[in-house]
C-alpha positions, 0 to 999 in steps of 0.5 A, a space after each residue: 382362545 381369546 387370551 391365547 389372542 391377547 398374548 399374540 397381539 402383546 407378543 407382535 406389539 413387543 416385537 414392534 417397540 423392540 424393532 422401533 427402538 433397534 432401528 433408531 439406536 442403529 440410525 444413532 450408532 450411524 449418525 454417530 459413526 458418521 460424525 466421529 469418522 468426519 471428525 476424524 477425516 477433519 483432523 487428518 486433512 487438517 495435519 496434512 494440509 498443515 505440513 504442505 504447507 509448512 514445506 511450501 506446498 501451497 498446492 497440496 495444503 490447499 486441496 486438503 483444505 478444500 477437501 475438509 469443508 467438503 465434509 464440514 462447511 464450517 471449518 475455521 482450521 481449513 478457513 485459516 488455512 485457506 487464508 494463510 495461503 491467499 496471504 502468502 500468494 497476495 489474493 485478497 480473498 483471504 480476507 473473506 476467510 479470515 472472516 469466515 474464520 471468526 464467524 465460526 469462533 468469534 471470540 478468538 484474539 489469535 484470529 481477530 488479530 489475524 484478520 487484522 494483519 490480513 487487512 493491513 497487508 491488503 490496505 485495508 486499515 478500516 477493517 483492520 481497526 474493526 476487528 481489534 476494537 472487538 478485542 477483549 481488554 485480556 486481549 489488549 496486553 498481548 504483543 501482536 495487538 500492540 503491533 497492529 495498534 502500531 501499524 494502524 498509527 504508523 499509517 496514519 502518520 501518527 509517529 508518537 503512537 506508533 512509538 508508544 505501541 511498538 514499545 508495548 509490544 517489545 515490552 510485552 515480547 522482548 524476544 521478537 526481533 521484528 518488533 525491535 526491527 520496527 520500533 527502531 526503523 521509527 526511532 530513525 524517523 523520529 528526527 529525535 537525537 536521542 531516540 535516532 542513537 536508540 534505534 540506531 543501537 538496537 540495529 546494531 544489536 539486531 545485526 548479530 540476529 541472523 534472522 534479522 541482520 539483513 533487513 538491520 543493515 538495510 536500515 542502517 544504510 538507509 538511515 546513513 544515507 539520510 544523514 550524509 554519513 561517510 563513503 567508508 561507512 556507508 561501503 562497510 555496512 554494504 559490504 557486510 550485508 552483501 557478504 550474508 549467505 541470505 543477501 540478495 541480488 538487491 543487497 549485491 547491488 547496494 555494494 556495487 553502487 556503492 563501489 561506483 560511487 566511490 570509485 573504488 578500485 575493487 568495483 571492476 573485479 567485483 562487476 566481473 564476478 557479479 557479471 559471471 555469478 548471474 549470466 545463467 540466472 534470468 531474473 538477477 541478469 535482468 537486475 543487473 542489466 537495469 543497474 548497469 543501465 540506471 548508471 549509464 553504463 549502457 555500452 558496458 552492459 550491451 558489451 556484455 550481453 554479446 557473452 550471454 547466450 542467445 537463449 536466455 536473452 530471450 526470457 524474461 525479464 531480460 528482454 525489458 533490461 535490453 530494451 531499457 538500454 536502448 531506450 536510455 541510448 535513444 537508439 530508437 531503432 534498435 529499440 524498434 528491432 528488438 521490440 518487433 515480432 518478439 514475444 515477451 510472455 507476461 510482459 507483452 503489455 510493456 513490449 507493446 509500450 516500449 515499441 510504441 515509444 520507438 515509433 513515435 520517436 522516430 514520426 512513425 505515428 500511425 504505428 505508435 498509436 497502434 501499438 499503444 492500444 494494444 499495449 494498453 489491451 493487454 495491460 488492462 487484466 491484471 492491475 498490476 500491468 496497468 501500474 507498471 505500465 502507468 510508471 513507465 509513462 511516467 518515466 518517459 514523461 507521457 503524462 496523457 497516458 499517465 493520467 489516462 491510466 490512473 483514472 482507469 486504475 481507480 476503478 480496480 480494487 487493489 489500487 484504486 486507492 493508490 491510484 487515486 492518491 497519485 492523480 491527486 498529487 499530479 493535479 495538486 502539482 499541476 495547479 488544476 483544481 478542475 482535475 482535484 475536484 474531480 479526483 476528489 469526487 471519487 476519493 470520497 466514494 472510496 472513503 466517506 468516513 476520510 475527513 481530510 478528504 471531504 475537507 479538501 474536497 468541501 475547499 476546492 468544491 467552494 473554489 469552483 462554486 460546485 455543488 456550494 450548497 453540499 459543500 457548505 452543509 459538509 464544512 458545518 459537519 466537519 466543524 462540529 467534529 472537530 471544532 479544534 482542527 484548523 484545516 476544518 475551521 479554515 474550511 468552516 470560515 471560508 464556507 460562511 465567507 462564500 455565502 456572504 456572511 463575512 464577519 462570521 466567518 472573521 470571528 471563526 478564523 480568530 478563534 485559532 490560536 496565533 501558532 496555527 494562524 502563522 501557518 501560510 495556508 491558514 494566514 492566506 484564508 485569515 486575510 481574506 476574511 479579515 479583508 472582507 470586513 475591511 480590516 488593515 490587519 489583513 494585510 500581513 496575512 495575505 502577504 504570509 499567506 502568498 508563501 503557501 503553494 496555492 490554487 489558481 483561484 486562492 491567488 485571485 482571491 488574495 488579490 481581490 483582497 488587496 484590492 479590496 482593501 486599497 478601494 477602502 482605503 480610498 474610500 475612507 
């Protein structure tokens, strides 16, 4: 009997381990299931994903994207793809994908390049710097890293090492014809004879590459109008880039200028047809009407629009085009008629505007101040409204506005920068240090690691004696980073000069080299140390440094340092 117990009692506990084992291979063939089914659903969405897109439809591409990190939170291929459509569509939430892309895979060149395009297309040249210097030495002999290598060069104005990496990056892929494309557009720039004639010949030779022809050509005018080349040049290249089937309404343009330049007796016909090919077609009528408008042809255009029909007058952005026809007619009060109880659709901010400007044209105060509020209202979503309607001002020569709305620029993302840099030539234009010091002030928030920046702002915050003490520890911290800078020794010097100790601050300044001191804006802050310790020699730097184009406070400065010398003089 108890043996019989004991064979039960194996018996049920067999079963049981047998049950325990079937149950967990089961929950293996599941899980596992499960896992080779969302793999599979990844690559299937993905294919999708990446045929929407490659056929334009960003829309589709982006839903199977979504729909893949709905399954796997940590996709790259959803993430690049993700990324690919913010960069097509300009939102600068692709740079967070491309990101997120390397966090996933963080040693891949392809999508730390990647990113590095992304933030060079979204101004972002810091981040872009980053991502290639993590770039592995392999990586470093590929074409595209050249190309961003050229790029980051090309912004900071460093022409040479743009040159030598755009080389590179032809050498290293000889097929791709926008890198040619673009190391000959910088050859034109080089002021070389030699390297002009060579981006000059390989433009040419671009110009049989269908896929590059027109962007060749274009340069070819650009580069003739620089260098004053012939009518007949200049209208052979334009006729032939108006004449690819892929120009532009742009390109057509170009040869239309041309033409009425020149008064060539085709310019009428050619106007004609031009008038004909686009009165059904919105956007290039609007083009066509702002060309006719920029070349005081004014009458002509108001003349042809009687033969546009009513209703496409209407949309945009042919209502601006008229409106701009008025405005340069000063015909204020049919620009207030067709400005009044309109409806302009995306462009109601400039209607706003442009009926603001009628009414104040006319004395009608009240009304242009209401309207330039609401214009103002509606612009300030979109950033891009804002800058728009910030170049208008500035046409019109309202500057109050045009200031107004730069300094609300710098607080939105995609342009403060941008805004930021106009403010600053606007106040260096005007003379107003109180206003560069106050750009300055902001532009150093947005860029603590920009050492022009903080030089500028360390010599106009001494001019002002704001913040001095600041102002001096930053110019000892710029020295010590670049001692062989000259703007930055300038700077130094005049730092020591404010706190009185003025011959430091001559034998800083005669530390550079007699080439950098010949330059007007150094000379100006070399005799105004040189004064401070009573030296004659100071004299012939002031007198050079007048010719730079200085700050109210640097002219008084210049003076006290004649001055000064004339009471020593007296003195001895």
């Amino acid at each position: 009997m108890e043996a019989s117990h004991r064979r039960t009692e194996r018996f049920y506990l067999k079963l049981l381990f047998w049950s325990v084992v079937g149950i967990a291979i089961l929950i293996a063939v599941c899980w596992g299931g499960r896992d080779i089914y969302a793999r599979w659903q990844e690559r299937r969405l993905i294919r999708r994903a990446a045929v929407a897109l490659e056929h334009g439809d960003d829309a589709t591409a982006s839903l199977a994207a979504r729909a893949v990190l709905q399954i796997k939170a940590k996709s790259a291929p959803a993430a690049r793809i993700i990324a690919q459509i913010g960069e097509k569509g300009g939102n600068r939430a692709a740079l967070d994908w491309r990101h997120r892309v390397l966090e996933v895979e963080p040693h891949s060149v392809d999508d730390e390049l990647a990113l590095a395009r992304c933030a060079l297309q979204f101004n972002e040249p810091a981040v872009a710097e980053q991502a290639i210097s993590e770039i592995d030495e392999q990586g470093k002999h590929q074409a595209g890293y050249h190309a961003v290598a050229a790029t980051l060069a090309d912004m900071k104005k460093d022409d040479e090492t743009a040159l030598h990496e755009w080389e590179q990056a032809v050498q290293l892929a000889p097929e791709d014809g926008g890198y040619q494309l673009k190391l000959a557009t910088l050859e034109l720039r080089s002021g070389k004879p030699d390297r002009q004639a060579a981006g000059r010949a390989i433009l040419n030779k671009l110009r049989d590459d269908p896929k590059q022809r027109g962007a060749a050509t274009r340069a070819l005018i650009t580069d003739g109008i620089a260098r004053h080349a012939s009518n007949q040049e200049l209208l052979r290249l334009a006729q032939d880039l108006q004449g690819y089937p892929e120009a532009t309404t742009a390109d057509r343009l170009i040869y239309l200028d041309f033409m009425h330049q020149i008064d060539a007796p085709e310019f009428t016909s050619y106007l004609t047809k031009f008038e004909a090919d686009v009165v059904s077609k919105p956007v290039e009528l609007g083009s066509l009407l702002e060309w006719m408008s920029r070349n005081n042809l004014n009458l002509v255009a108001l003349d042809y629009i009687k033969s546009v029909p009513a209703e496409l007058l209407t949309k945009w952005p042919v209502p601006l085009a008229i409106a701009e026809l008025y405005d340069r007619l000063r015909d204020w009060r049919k620009l207030e008629q067709v400005t009044t109880n309109a409806n302009w659709g995306q462009g109601e901010f400039i209607r706003h505007a442009y009926l603001s400007r009628a009414l104040r044209e006319q004395d009608k105060m009240a009304g242009a101040e209401h309207e330039w509020a609401a214009a103002t209202k509606e612009a300030s979503a979109q950033s891009a409204s804002l800058m728009s309607l910030m170049h208008t001002t500035a046409e019109w020569k309202w500057e109050k506005e045009m200031v107004d709305l730069l300094w609300t620029l710098t607080r939105s993302q995609d342009k403060q920068k941008e805004a930021v840099e106009e403010l600053y030539r606007y106040y260096e234009k005007a003379s107003d240090t109180q206003g560069l010091y106050r750009v300055l002030v902001r532009w150093a928030e947005l860029e603590p690691d920009n050492l022009n920046v903080q030089n500028n702002f360390v010599q106009v915050a001494l001019l002002l004696d704001a913040n001095a003490d600041d102002a001096r520890r930053i110019a000892v911290d710029l020295h010590n980073k670049a001692p062989s800078n000259p703007a930055y020794t300038t700077t130094y010097a005049y730092s020591l000069l404010t706190k009185g100790n003025s011959k430091e601050a001559a034998k800083v300044m005669s530390s550079l080299t007699p080439e950098e001191l010949r330059d007007p804006s150094v000379s100006a802050y070399y005799g105004i140390c040189l004064a401070a310790v009573h030296d004659e020699k100071a004299r012939e730097f002031l007198a050079a440094g007048q010719k730079a184009p200085l700050l109210p406070e640097e002219k008084k400065l210049i003076d006290k340092a004649f001055a000064s010398l004339d009471s020593w003089r007296r003195i001895r």
